[in-house]
C-alpha positions, 0 to 999 in steps of 0.5 A, a space after each residue: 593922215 592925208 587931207 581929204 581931196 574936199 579940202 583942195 580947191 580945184 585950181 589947186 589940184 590943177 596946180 599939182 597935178 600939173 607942177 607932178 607932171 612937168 618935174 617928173 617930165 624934167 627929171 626922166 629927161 635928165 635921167 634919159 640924158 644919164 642912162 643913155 649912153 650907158 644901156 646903148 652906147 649913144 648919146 640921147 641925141 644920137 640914138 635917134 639915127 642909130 642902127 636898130 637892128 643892134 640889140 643894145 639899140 633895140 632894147 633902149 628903145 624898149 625901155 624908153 617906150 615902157 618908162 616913159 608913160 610911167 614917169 610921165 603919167 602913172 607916178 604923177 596920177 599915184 602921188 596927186 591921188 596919195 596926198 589929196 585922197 585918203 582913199 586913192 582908189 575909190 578917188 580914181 574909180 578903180 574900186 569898180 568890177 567890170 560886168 560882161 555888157 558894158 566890156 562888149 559896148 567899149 569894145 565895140 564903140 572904140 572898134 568903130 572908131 577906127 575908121 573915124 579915125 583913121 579918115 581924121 588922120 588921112 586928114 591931119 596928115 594932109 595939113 602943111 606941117 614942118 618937114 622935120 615934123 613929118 620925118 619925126 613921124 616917120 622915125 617914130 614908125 620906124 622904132 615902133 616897127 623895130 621894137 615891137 617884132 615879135 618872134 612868136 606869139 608869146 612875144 607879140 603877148 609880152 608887147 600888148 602887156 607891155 606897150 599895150 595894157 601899161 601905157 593903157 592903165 598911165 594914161 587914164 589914171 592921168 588923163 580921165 583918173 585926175 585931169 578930167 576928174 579936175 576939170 570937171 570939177 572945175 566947170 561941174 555946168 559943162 562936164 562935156 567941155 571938160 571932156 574936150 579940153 582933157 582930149 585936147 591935151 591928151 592929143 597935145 601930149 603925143 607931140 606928133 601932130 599928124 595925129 593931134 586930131 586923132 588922138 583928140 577923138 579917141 580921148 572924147 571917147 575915153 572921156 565919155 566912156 568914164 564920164 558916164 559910167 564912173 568906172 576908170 577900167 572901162 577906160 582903160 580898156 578902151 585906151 588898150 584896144 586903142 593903143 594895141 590896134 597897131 601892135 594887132 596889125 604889125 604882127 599881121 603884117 609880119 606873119 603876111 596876113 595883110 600888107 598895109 602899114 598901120 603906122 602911115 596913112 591910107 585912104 579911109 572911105 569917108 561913108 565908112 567912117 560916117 556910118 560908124 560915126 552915127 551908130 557910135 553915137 546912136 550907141 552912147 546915146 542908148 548907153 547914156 539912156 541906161 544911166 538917168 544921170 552919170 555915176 561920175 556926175 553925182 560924186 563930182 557934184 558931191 564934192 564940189 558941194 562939200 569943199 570948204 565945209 
């Protein structure tokens, strides 16, 4: 039987969850380097500038974009929870249903995150970043665009299912599910620094700085979210809207609805982004009145209590 995660100090948790990390993040890059050649015909190095209207070409990419969450994020958070926790998904916060009201209220809070985000990125984007690191930014737009064509409708459910809803449920089992959980765990007296920091390396791990800030923002939001309500599917959810807000706006784009390019970046009014600033924080902070002390707070301190009895 698997030791209880009170047995484990929390620097010891650090310590596994982030040594899961860096070897799977090892090994699906050697395997990267192995399969390759085999799926499109390229080397790793070379599959970068190769033509992506080839279908090989298309359908490696694919399946780069749907593995690499996965290896990287999701089988790291499923084996640190199985060997520190007989009861991995009561550890997680996925024994939770999600009610009507509080769906409506992620929903609508990371829905007025947009244009915050969008002006931290008009602003990222103006930072004096390397050449090849705005041409990275340029080719990634490029393959997303490419692998993300839908055909149909059918296809553009297939993408959120896929490259939405997937990565959605590896990044928050990693990033609120273990890293934020540790953190905190770590300094139960500033649950909300550790919030912070998770978001820092939650917007470190895109590796594109153009949307380090971002991305930064959007994870204080998903770590509010699961802080105060304890739910890690209500995070989840709002890391879907998050991540399927691009796969949304370039299907409009290719059906002509609309012609901005969701992927560059475009001039955010600074008063919209500031009105939806304050009213997202008029809403957490009516949210957080509805919950005295925060469900995650409680069993945190729990089990900081507890370690060593």
């Amino acid at each position: 039987m698997s030791k209880s995660t009170k047995q484990y100090s929390p620097a010891l948790q650090l310590v596994l969850i982030t040594s899961f990390y860096v070897g799977f993040l090892i090994l699906g890059a050697l395997l990267s380097f192995i399969l390759c050649p085999l799926f499109s015909g390229y080397s790793l190095t070379d599959l970068q500038n190769a033509d992506l209207s080839l279908p090989a070409v298309s359908l490696t990419w694919k399946i780069f974009a749907f593995l690499d969450p996965v290896s990287m994020y999701l089988i790291p958070a499923i084996l640190f929870v199985r060997i520190t926790s007989p009861q991995p998904v009561e550890w997680l916060k996925l024994n939770k249903s999600i009610q009507l009201w509080p769906a409506l209220f992620i929903i609508l809070i990371m829905v007025l995150g947009q244009p915050i985000a969008g002006i931290l990125y008009d602003w990222n984007y103006t930072w004096g970043m390397a050449q090849s690191s705005v041409q990275k930014v340029e080719d990634t737009a490029a393959i997303s665009e490419a692998i993300t064509k839908a055909d149909n409708f059918a296809f553009f459910l297939i993408n959120l299912l896929v490259f939405g809803l997937v990565p959605a449920i590896a990044r928050e089992c990693f990033f609120r599910g273990v890293l934020q959980q540790v953190f905190i765990k770590m300094m139960p007296k500033a649950p909300w620094l550790a919030i912070v920091i998770t978001s820092v390396i939650f917007g470190a791990s895109y590796v594109q700085w153009q949307w380090f800030v971002p991305v930064i923002f959007v994870g204080i939001q998903l770590g509010t979210i699961y802080y105060l309500t304890g739910n890690l599917k209500l995070a989840i959810l709002g890391d879907f809207i998050f991540g399927s807000v691009n796969l949304v706006e370039s299907y409009s784009r290719q059906l002509g609805w609309t012609t901005e390019d969701p992927l560059r970046p475009s001039a955010t009014h600074w008063y919209t982004a500031l009105i939806c600033l304050i009213v997202t924080i008029g809403l957490v902070w009516y949210f957080r009145k509805r919950i005295p002390k925060p469900v995650a707070e409680i069993a945190y301190q729990e089990d900081i209590e507890s370690i060593g009895k």
